[in-house]
BASE-894292 format. One record per residue (C-alpha): y, z, x; residue in one letter. Coordinates in steps of 0.1 Angstrom, whole numbers, plus 5000, padded with zeros to 4 digits. Last residue first. Layout:
N
Y,Z,X,aa
Y,Z,X,A
...
# end
This chain:
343
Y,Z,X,aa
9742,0612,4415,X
9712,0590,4415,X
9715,0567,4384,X
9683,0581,4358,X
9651,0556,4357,X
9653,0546,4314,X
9634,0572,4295,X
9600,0567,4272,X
9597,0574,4236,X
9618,0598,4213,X
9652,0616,4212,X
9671,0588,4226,X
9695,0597,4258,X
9730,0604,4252,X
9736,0631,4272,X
9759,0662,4260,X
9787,0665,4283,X
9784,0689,4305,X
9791,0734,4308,X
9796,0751,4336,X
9838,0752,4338,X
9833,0763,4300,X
9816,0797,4307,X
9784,0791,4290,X
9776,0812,4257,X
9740,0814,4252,X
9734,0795,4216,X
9692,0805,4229,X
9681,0765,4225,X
9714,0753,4241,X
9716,0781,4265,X
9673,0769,4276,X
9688,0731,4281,X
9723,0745,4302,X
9700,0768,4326,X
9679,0756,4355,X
9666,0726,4339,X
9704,0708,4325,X
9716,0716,4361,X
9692,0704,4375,X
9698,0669,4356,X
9732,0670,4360,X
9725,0670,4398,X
9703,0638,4398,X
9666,0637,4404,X
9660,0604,4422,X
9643,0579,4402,X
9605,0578,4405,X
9578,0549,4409,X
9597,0550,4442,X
9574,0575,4455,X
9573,0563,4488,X
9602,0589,4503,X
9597,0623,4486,X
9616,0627,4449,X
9644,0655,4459,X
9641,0694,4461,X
9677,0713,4476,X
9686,0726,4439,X
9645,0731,4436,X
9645,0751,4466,X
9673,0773,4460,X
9663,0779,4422,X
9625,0785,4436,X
9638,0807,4461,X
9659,0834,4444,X
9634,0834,4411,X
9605,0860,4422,X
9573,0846,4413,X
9544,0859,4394,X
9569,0885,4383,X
9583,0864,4368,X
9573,0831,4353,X
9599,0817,4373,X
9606,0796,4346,X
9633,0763,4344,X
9634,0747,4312,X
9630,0706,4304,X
9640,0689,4270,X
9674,0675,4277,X
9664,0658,4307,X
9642,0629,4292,X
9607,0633,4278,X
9589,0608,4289,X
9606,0596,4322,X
9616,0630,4325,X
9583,0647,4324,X
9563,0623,4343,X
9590,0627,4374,X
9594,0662,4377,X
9552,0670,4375,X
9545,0642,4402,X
9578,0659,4425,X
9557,0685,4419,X
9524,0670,4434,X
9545,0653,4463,X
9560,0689,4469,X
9522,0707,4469,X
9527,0741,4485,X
9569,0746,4480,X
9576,0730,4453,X
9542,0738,4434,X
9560,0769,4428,X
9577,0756,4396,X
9549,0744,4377,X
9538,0780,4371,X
9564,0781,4348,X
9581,0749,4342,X
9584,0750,4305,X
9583,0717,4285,X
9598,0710,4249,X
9584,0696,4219,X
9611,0691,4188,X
9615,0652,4198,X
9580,0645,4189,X
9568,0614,4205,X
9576,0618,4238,X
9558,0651,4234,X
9527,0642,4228,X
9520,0613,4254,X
9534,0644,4283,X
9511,0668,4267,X
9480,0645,4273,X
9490,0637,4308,X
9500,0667,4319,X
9467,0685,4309,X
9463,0708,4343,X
9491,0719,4335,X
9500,0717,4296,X
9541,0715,4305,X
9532,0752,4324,X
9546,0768,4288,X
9546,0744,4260,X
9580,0753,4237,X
9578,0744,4204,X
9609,0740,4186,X
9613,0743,4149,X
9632,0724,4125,X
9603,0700,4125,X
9574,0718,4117,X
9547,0693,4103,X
9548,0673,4129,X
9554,0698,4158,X
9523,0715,4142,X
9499,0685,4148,X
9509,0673,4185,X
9507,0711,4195,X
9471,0719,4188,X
9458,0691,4212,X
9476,0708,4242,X
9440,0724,4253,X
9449,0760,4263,X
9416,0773,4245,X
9400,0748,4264,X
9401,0769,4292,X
9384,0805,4287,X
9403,0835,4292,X
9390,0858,4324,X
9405,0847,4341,X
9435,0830,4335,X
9432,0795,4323,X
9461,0770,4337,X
9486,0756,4308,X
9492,0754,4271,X
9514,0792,4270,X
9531,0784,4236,X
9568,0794,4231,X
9579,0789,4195,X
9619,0790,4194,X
9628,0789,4154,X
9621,0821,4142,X
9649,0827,4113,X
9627,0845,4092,X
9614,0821,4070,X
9607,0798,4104,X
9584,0828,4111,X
9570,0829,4077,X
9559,0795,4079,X
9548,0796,4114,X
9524,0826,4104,X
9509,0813,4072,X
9501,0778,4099,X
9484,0801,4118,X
9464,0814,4091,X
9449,0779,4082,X
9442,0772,4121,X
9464,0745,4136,X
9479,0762,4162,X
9443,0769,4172,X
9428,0803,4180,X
9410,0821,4212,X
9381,0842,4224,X
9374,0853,4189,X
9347,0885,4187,X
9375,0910,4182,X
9408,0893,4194,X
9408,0874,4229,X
9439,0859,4237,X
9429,0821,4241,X
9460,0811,4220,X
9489,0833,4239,X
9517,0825,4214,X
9554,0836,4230,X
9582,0842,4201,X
9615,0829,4197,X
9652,0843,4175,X
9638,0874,4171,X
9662,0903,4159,X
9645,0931,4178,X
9638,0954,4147,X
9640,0927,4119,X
9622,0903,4136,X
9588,0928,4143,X
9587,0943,4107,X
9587,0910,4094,X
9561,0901,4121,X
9539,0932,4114,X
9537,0926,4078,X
9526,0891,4089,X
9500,0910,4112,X
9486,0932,4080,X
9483,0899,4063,X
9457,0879,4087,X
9459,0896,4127,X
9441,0864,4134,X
9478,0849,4132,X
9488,0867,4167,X
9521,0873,4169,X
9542,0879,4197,X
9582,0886,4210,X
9608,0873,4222,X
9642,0892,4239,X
9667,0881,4256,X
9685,0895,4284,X
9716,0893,4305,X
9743,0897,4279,X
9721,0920,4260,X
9718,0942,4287,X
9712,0980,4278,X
9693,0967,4241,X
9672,0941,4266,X
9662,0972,4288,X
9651,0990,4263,X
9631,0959,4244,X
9612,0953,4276,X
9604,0991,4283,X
9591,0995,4240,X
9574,0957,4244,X
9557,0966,4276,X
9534,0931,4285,X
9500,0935,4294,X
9491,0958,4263,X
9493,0997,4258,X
9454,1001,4268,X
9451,0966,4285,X
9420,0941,4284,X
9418,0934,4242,X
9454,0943,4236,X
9463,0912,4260,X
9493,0918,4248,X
9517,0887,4259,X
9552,0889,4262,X
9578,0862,4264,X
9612,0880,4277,X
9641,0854,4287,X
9662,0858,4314,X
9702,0852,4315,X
9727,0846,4343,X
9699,0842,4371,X
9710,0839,4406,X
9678,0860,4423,X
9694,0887,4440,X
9716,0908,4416,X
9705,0891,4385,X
9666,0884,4390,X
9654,0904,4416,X
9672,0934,4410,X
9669,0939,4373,X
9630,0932,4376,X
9634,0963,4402,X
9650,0982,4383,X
9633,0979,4354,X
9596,0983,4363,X
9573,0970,4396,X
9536,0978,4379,X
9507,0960,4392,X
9525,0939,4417,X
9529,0967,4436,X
9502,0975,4443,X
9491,0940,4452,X
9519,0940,4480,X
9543,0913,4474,X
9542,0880,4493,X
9579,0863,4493,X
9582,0858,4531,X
9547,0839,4535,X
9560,0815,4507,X
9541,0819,4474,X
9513,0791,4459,X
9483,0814,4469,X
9492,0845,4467,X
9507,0847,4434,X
9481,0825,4420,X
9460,0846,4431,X
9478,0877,4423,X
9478,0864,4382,X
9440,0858,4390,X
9437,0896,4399,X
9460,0908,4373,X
9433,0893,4348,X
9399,0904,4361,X
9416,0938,4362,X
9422,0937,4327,X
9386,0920,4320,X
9371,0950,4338,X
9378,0974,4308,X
9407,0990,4289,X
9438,0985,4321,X
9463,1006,4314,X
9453,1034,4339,X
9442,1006,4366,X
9477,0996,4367,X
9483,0962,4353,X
9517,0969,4333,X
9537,0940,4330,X
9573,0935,4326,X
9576,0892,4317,X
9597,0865,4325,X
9599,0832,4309,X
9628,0808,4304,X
9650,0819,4337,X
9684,0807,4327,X
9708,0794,4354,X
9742,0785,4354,X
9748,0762,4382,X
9783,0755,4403,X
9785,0723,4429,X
9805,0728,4458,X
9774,0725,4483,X
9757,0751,4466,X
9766,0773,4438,X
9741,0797,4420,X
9751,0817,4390,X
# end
């Protein structure tokens, strides 16, 4: 929990991760062509004072993800969405047996998703039954420009992926995290495109699909589909950061996404261990629309509330000690927003 000035937050970090990058893991060049962009990005959009040496971005285990994100970094529940990346790492980027450990030690803390990958054809839906019944999957995380074989990516929309959302909602699956958002070296682009997600929201409605990075650098196009379709949601994940380098560009990002899709359907991310989540929940709690930007309302403090933590319990049925808890809103499910009264 975070409190500033008198005001209590319960805060869920959407999309963490516990990588392995270390040079043993890593299959071929593309591996290290991968940690390398995720340091970049580290780098490059981080406060001076939160910089971590490269080594040990590569591998920084339990204890330490422990440490940063519920004894120093204010978060009351983190969610895992792993990606494998089998094609660049030995055991895959993300460490599913280490993940699911830690998860079974903390379940108050932790939550678990997994991954599919609908190329995988029958053997992979085997895999997926298999897969929910041992970690009890509520969400998974879809990495579409994963390389598999030959194929440098996949579309929601693809015959076999539509096999794989059917059995997933079959199985109680209902949280479908998609990363739609910045290519990653050495992944190619339009393999992110946000296109996919207009079509399966449609035809999926008791599910949720979650666009990680809100479709960054495609905010446009994802913010026109998800006003529309009331079961798209958007992750701030790599958004998030953008408060501290480019705070007119963020405060961009803040306002398209809740004139169009309201407050109920935005999740605060870390995207740990890109970023650590102590200063992006301070800064974002202190964050308001720059002056001249009047196109914007001010951001209220239900509404960061609702981001850092109540939207993502709502998805996850987290249990929210009362005193944190608010009303639900009343805004319409679909179409533009009405400017939100400061507060």
């Amino acid at each position: 929990m975070y409190r500033k000035d008198g005001e209590d937050y319960f805060i869920v970090d959407a999309h963490i991760a516990l990588w392995d990058a270390r040079p043993g893991n890593q299959r071929n060049i593309h591996g290290k062509q991968f940690i390398d962009c995720f340091y970049d990005y580290h780098r490059n959009l981080s406060p001076e004072s939160e910089l971590w040496p490269y080594e040990d971005y590569l591998y920084y285990g339990s204890d330490r993800l422990m440490r940063d994100l519920f004894d120093d970094g204010y978060v009351d529940h983190a969610i895992f969405q792993p990606a494998l990346l089998g094609e660049f790492y030995r055991t895959g980027f993300g460490q599913t047996d280490e993940a699911w450990e830690l998860t079974r030690k903390h379940p108050d803390k932790l939550t678990y998703n997994h991954c599919f990958d609908p190329r995988n054809g029958e053997a992979g839906l085997d895999q997926l039954r298999a897969d929910a019944e041992r970690f009890g999957l509520t969400g998974v995380k879809l990495y579409t420009a994963e390389w598999h074989g030959q194929s440098r990516g996949y579309k929601l929309t693809d015959p076999w992926a539509y096999k794989y959302l059917e059995v997933a909602r079959e199985l109680g699956i209902r949280n479908i995290h998609v990363h739609k958002g910045p290519t990653i070296r050495p992944l190619d682009r339009d393999a992110f495109d946000v296109a996919d997600v207009d079509h399966v929201a449609s035809d999926f409605t008791d599910l949720t699909f979650v666009v990680e990075h809100c479709g960054l650098p495609r905010l446009e196009d994802f913010c026109w589909i998800a006003t529309q379709e009331p079961n798209v949601y958007a992750g701030l994940a790599v958004a998030m950061p953008f408060i501290h380098t480019r705070p007119r560009y963020f405060a961009q990002i803040m306002g398209e996404l809740l004139y169009w899709l309201g407050e109920d359907r935005i999740m605060f991310s870390s995207d740990y261990a890109l970023w650590t989540p102590k200063w992006l929940v301070e800064r974002f709690v202190d964050f308001q629309i720059p002056a001249g930007m009047t196109e914007y309302a001010p951001l209220t403090t239900v509404q960061k509330k609702k981001v850092l933590g109540l939207n993502a319990a709502r998805l996850y049925d987290l249990d929210v000690p009362e005193r944190l808890r608010l009303p639900d809103a009343g805004e319409p499910l679909t179409g533009p927003r009405e400017p939100a009264a400061a507060s």
